[in-house]
C-alpha positions in Angstrom: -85.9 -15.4 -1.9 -82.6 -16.2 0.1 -79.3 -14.2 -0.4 -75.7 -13.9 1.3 -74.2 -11.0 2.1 -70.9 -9.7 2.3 -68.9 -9.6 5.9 -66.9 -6.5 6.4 -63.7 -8.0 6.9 -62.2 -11.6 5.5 -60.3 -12.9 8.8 -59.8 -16.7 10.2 -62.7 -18.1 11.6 -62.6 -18.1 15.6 -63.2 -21.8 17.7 -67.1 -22.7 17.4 -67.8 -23.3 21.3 -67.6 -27.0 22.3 -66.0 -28.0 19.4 -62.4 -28.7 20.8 -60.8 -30.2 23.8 -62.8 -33.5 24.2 -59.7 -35.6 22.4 -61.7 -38.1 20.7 -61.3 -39.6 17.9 -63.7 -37.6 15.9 -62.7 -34.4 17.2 -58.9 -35.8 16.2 -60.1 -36.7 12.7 -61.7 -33.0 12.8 -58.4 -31.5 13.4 -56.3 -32.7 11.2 -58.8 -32.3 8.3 -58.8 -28.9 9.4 -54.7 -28.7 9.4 -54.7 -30.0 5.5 -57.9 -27.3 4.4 -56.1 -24.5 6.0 -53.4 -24.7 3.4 -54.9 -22.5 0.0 -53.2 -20.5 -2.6 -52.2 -18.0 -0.2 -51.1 -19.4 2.6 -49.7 -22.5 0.6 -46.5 -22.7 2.8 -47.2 -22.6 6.4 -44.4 -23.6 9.9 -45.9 -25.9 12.3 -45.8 -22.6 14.7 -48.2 -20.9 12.7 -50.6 -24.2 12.3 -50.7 -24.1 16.0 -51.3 -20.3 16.3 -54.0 -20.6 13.4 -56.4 -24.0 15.2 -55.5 -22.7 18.7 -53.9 -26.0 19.4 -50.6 -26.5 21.0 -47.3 -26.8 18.8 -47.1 -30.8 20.0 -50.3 -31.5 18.6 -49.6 -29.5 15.4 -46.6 -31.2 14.9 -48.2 -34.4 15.7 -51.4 -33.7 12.8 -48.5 -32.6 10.5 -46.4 -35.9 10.7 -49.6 -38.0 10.1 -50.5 -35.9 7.0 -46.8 -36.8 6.3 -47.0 -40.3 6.6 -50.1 -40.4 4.2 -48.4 -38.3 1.5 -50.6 -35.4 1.3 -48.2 -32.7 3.4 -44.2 -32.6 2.4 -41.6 -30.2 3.3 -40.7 -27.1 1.9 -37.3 -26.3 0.6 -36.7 -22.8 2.5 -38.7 -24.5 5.6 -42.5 -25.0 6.8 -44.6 -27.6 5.3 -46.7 -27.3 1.9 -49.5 -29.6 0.1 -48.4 -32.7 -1.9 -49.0 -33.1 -5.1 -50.7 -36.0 -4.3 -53.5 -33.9 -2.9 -54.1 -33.1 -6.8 -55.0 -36.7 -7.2 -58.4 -35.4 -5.2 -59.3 -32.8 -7.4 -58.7 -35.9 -10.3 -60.7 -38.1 -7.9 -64.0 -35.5 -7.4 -63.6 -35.0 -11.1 -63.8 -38.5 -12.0 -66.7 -39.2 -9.6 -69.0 -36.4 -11.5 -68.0 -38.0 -15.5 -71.2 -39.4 -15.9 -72.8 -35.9 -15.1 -69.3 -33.7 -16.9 -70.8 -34.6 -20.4 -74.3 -33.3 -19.8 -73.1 -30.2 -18.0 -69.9 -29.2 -20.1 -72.1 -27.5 -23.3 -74.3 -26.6 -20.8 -71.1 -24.3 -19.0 -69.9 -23.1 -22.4 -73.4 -22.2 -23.7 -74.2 -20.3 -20.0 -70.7 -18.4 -20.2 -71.3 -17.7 -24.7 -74.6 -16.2 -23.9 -74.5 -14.0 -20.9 -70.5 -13.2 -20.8 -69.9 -14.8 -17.0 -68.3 -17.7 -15.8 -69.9 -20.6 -15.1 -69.1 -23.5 -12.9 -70.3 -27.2 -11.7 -69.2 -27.1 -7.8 -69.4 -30.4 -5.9 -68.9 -30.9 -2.1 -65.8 -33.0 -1.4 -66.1 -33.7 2.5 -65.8 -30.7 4.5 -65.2 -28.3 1.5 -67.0 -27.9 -2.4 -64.5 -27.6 -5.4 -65.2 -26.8 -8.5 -65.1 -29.8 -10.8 -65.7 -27.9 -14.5 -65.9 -24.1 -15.0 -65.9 -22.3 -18.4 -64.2 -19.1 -18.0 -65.0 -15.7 -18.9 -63.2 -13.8 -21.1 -64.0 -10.3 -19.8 -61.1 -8.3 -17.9 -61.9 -9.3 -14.1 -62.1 -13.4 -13.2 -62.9 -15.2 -10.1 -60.7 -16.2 -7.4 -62.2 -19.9 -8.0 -60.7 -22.4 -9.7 -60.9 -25.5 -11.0 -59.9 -28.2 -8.4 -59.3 -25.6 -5.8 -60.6 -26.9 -2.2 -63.1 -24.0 -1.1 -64.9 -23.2 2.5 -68.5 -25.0 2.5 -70.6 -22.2 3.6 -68.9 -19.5 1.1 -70.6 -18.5 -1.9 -74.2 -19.5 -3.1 -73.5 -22.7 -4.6 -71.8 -23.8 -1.5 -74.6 -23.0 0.4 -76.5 -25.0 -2.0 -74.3 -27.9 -1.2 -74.8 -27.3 2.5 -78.4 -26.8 2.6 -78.7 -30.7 1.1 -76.5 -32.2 4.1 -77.9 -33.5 6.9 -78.4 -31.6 10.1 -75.7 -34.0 11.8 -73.3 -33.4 9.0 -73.4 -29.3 9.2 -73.1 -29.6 12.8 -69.9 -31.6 12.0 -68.8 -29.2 9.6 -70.0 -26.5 11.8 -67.8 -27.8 14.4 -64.9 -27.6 12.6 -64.9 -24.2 11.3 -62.5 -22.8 13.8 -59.7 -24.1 11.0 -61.1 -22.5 8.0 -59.3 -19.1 7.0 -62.6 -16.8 5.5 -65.9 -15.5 6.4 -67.4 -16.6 10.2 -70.9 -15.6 9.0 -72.7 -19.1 8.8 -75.8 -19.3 7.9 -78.9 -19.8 9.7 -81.1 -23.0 9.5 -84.1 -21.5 8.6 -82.1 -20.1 5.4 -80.6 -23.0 4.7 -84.0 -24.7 4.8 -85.5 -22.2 2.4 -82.5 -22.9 0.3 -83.0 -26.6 -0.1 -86.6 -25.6 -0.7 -86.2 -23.4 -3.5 -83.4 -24.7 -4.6 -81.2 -22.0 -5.5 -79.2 -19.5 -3.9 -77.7 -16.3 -4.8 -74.7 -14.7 -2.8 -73.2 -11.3 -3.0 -69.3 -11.2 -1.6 -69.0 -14.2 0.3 -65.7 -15.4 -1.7 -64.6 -12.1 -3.4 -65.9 -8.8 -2.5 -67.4 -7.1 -5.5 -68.5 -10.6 -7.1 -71.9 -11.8 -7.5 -72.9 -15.3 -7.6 -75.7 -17.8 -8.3 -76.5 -21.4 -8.1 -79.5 -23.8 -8.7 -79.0 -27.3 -7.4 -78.1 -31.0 -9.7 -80.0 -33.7 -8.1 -79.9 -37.1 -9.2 -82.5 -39.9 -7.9 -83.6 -36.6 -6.1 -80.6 -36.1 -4.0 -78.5 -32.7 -4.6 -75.1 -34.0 -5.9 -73.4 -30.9 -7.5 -74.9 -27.5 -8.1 -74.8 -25.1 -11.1 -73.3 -21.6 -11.1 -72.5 -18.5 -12.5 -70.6 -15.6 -11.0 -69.2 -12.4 -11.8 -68.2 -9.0 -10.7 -71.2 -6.6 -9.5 -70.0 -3.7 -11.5 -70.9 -5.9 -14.6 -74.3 -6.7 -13.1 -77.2 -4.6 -12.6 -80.3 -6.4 -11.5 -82.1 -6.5 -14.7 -78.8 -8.4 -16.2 -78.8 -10.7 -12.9 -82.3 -11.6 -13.4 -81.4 -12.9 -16.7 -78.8 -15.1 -15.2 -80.9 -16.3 -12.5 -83.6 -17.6 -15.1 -81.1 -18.9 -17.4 -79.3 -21.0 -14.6 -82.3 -22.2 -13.1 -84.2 -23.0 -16.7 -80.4 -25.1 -17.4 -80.4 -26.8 -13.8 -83.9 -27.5 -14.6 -83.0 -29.1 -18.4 -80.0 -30.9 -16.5 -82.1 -32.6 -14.1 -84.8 -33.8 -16.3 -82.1 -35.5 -18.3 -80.0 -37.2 -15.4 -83.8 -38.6 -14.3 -83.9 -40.4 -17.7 -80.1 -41.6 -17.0 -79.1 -44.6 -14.9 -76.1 -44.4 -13.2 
């Protein structure tokens, strides 16, 4: 059985070695992905000074990744200075959202009946590129929610459905992803291949404090034609979830990823 634990601290990931400094193309493409995912709720205005201080890259080159995001509509400037996400960029979430329709109206009474019956949220996470976002969630109505929301860009090795997500890519696509990590703000603690292997092999992950510490989380993978294309979670806050309750979670995700699955099989898309 594979978990995640909690790091100690939440501070922004340091360079991976040999990831930077080659200037190619792909390593250009990297960076100014990396520019655009740094932005997030919290750090939703940001000066080209502190892109540069944040990717270790120097103010020319930040201001060069900015302008291009520019150009494309997905950065715009700030009123009281810096730069800050378009909306355009919502047009994504739309996009990811539309893309998972044919698989929205077997999972959404699937969400609400997940969240009626065991008092958690629930959530369909999908990777989008270098990053999963959560396409549908049903809330909880209890006191304490999650820091995710719905069309929110999130790390992709955070959290145990985004570990699902990552344990289906390729080996050349982590080590793409790996490679950029230096420009995520979060958790360095990647995981290992041999966990991610038992992930994909099991098919489920469970995660304690990799987003939000104090918050508990589980996923079971959606495949269709056999390929993992979203996975199925629930998450809540520790406090709320001894391991007798978690196990009941675990068993109902799982059992609904399972019912989920043996439906899409009979569905062509």
């Amino acid at each position: 059985m594979v978990t995640t634990k909690a790091t100690d601290t939440q501070k922004p990931v340091g360079k991976i070695p040999g990831a930077g400094g080659t200037g190619s193309g792909s390593e250009s493409h990297r960076r100014r992905l990396g520019v655009l995912l740094g932005f997030t709720e919290e750090c939703h205005t940001q000066t080209v000074q502190e892109i540069s201080t944040r990717m270790d890259i120097p103010v020319s080159s930040a201001y060069r990744y900015v302008s291009q995001l520019r150009e494309v509509g997905l950065l715009e400037e700030a009123e009281f200075g810096g730069y800050r996400v378009s909306l355009r960029a919502v047009g994504l979430a739309r996009a990811a959202r539309a893309g998972s329709a044919g698989i929205l109206e077997f999972t959404r009474p699937v969400l609400e009946r997940l969240t009626r019956e065991h008092s958690e949220t629930s959530l369909l996470i999908r990777r989008m590129g270098h990053a999963v976002v959560a396409v549908d969630m049903e809330e909880t109505r209890s006191s304490v929610r999650l820091m995710f929301e719905q069309g929110r860009l999130m790390p992709l090795h955070q959290g145990s459905a985004a570990r699902v997500l990552l344990a289906a890519m390729k080996p050349k696509e982590r080590s793409e992803y790996y490679a950029s990590m230096y420009s995520f703000t979060g958790s360095p603690d990647l995981p290992s291949e041999a966990e991610l292997r038992e992930i994909d092999k099991q098919g489920w992950a469970e995660s304690f404090g990799q987003i939000e510490e104090g918050i508990w989380g589980f996923a079971a993978a959606i495949r269709v034609r056999r390929q993992v294309v979203a996975a199925l979670s629930m998450a809540g806050p520790i406090y709320r979830l001894d391991a007798a309750r978690r196990e009941r979670v675990m068993t109902a995700v799982k059992g609904a990823a399972d019912d989920i699955n043996a439906h899409l099989a009979r569905v062509e898309f």
